[in-house]
N, C-alpha and C positions, 0 to 999 in steps of 0.2 A: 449673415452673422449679426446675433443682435451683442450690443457693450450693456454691461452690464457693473453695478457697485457693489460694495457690502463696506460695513464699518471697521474697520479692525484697531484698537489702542487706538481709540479718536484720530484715523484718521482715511482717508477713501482709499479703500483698493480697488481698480479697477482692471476689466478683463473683458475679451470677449468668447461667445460661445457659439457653437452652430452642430448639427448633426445629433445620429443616438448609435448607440453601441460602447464599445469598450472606448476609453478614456483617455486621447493623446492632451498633454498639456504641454504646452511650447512655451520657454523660457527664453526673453531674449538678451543681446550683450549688454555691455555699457556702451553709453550714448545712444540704443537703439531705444525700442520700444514694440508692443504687440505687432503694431505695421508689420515689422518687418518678416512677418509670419503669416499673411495675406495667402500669396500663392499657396503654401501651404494647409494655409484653413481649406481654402477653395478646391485644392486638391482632395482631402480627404475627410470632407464631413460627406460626403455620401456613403461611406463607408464605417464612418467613428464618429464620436464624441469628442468634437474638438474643442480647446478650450488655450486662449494666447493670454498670460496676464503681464501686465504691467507691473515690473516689479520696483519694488520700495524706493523714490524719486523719481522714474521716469515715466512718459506718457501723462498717462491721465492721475497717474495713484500718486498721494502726498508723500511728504516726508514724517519718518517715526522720530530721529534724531538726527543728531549732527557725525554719527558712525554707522553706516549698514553696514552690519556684518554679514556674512553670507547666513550666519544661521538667523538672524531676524528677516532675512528675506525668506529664506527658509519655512519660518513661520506664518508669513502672508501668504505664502502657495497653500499651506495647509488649513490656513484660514478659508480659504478659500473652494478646495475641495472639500473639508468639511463642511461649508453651505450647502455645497452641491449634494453633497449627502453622496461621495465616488469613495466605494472601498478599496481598489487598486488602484494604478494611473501610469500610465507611462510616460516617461519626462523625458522631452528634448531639448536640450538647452543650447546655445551659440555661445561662446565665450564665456564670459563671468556668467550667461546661465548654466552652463555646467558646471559651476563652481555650485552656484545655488541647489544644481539639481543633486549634486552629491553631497551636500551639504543634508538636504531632503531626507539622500537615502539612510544617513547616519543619524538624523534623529526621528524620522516614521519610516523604519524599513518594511513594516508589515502592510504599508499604503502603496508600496514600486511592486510594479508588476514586471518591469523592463527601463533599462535606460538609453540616451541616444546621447550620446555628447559629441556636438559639432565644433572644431575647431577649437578644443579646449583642452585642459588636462585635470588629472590629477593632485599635482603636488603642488606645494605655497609658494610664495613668490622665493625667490632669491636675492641677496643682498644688494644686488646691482637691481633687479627691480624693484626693488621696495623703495630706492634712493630712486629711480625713475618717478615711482609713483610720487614720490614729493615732492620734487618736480614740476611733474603734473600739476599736482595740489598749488601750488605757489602762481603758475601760470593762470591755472582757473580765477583763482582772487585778483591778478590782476587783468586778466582780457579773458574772460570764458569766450567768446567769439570768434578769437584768436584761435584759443587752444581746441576745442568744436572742431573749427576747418583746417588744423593742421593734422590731429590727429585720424579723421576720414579720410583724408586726401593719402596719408601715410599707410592706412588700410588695403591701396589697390597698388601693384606695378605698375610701369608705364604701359605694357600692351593691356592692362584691364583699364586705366585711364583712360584709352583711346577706345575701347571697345565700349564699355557703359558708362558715358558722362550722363545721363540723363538719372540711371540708377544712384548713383555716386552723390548727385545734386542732390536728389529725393532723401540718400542718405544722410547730407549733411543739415537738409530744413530740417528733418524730425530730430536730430543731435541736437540742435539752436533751442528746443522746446524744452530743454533737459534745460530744471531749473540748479544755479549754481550750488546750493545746497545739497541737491540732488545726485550731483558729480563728485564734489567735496567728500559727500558720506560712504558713496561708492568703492572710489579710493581706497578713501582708509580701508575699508573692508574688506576689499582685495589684497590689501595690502597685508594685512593680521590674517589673513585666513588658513587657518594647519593644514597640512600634507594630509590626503587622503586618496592615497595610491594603494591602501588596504584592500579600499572598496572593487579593486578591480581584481585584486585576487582571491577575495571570500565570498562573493554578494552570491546569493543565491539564484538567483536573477540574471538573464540574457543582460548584457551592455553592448552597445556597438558605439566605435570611434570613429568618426569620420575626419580627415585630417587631408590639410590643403601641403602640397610638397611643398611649396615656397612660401609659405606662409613666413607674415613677417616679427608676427606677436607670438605664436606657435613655434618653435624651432620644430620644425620634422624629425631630425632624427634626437633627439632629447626626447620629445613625445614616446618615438617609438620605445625607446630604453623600458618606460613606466610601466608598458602591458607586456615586457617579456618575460615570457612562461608562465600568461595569464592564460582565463580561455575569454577574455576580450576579444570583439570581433573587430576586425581594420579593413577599412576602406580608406583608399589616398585617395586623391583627385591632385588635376595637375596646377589648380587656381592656387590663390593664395587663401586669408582669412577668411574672406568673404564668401564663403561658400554657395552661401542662398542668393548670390546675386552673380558671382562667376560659374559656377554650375549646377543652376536651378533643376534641370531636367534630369542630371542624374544625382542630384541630391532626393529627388522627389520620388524616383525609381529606386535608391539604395533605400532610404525610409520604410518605402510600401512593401519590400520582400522582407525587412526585418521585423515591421508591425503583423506579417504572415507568419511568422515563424511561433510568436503567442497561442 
């Protein structure tokens, strides 16, 4: 995989890319970062055009302001495949990257070839998480550190505690690298983002959902509600949020028979 920059509104986006063929782009959550889309590169750039970016405050790529909203992130994906010069692309996003990736598909639908949203949804926040996220917001300013290892640690049950602490660990250094601004903008962004549960019942376009039964930021059956009497495709698994680090194997397996179906 080589990392790679480009400029976008003065400021570095970064990503990484490896393989040639049709165009998976992997979008990752909050607090994550490209990393966390590793196995997944490695998995299928023999196959595609892989490509992990870093979206707006985390990993390696700066900050545009003091609010990302998912469509300014939005814009950085597109900044960025249009460097590449990719006329389609299929987006897989984890969390608030599915927020991103449908964000995507509502202002370049003619760029989705396909969508994959892991552990995400649809629709905007609700009034109890939007008072969460502020919350959040307020924790951040005063111990990001704090809030970092509370809110990773909150990501797993206790049998995924006990099964991947070393996963878990790795997940919370690359959190710690997420600069406070970076989180802050996030947030809010999340927070203002509109309901776009349209997109799963008009898109022209293949979407598949992959959703953790116990997930603890995803309600399960809430999710399920949003794709009924779509032709959305569902996959459950029995982990929680963390899908790419509680069931890597068949996360990796459900992916490669829907990137088949193109």
């Amino acid at each position: 995989m080589i990392t790679k920059q480009i400029i976008h509104k003065n400021t570095t986006l970064s990503f990484k890319e490896s393989g040639k063929g049709n165009a998976l782009v992997f979008l990752h959550g909050f607090l994550e970062n490209s990393s966390m889309w590793d196995a997944c590169m490695n998995y299928f750039e023999s196959k595609y055009r892989v490509i992990a970016i870093d979206l707006l405050g985390h990993g390696e790529t700066g900050c545009t302001g003091y609010v990302h909203n998912m469509e300014d992130m939005a814009d950085a994906v597109y900044a960025i495949i249009s460097e590449l010069k990719l006329r389609k692309v299929t987006l897989i996003g984890h969390s608030m990257g599915g927020y991103v990736a449908l964000a995507f598909a509502e202002l370049y639908p003619d760029s989705v070839r396909s969508l994959a949203l892991v552990a995400s949804t649809s629709r905007a926040d609700s009034e109890e998480r939007q008072i969460n996220r502020d919350r959040a917001m307020e924790l951040v300013k005063k111990n990001s550190s704090i809030f970092v290892t509370m809110s990773i640690s909150n990501l797993f049950g206790e049998a995924a505690q006990k099964q991947f602490p070393k996963a878990i660990e790795l997940a919370k250094s690359e959190a710690l690298k997420t600069s406070k601004q970076g989180m802050i903008a996030a947030l809010e962004g999340m927070k203002i983002r509109p309901d776009r549960e349209v997109i799963f019942h008009f898109a022209p376009y293949p979407i598949l959902l992959i959703l953790g039964k116990n997930d603890t930021v995803i309600p399960y059956e809430e999710a399920l509600d949003q794709i009924e009497g779509s032709p959305v495709q569902l996959v459950s698994t029995s982990g929680g949020h963390m899908v790419h680090i509680e069931n890597e194997t068949e996360l990796l397996d459900v992916l490669g028979k829907f990137f088949k179906l193109k």
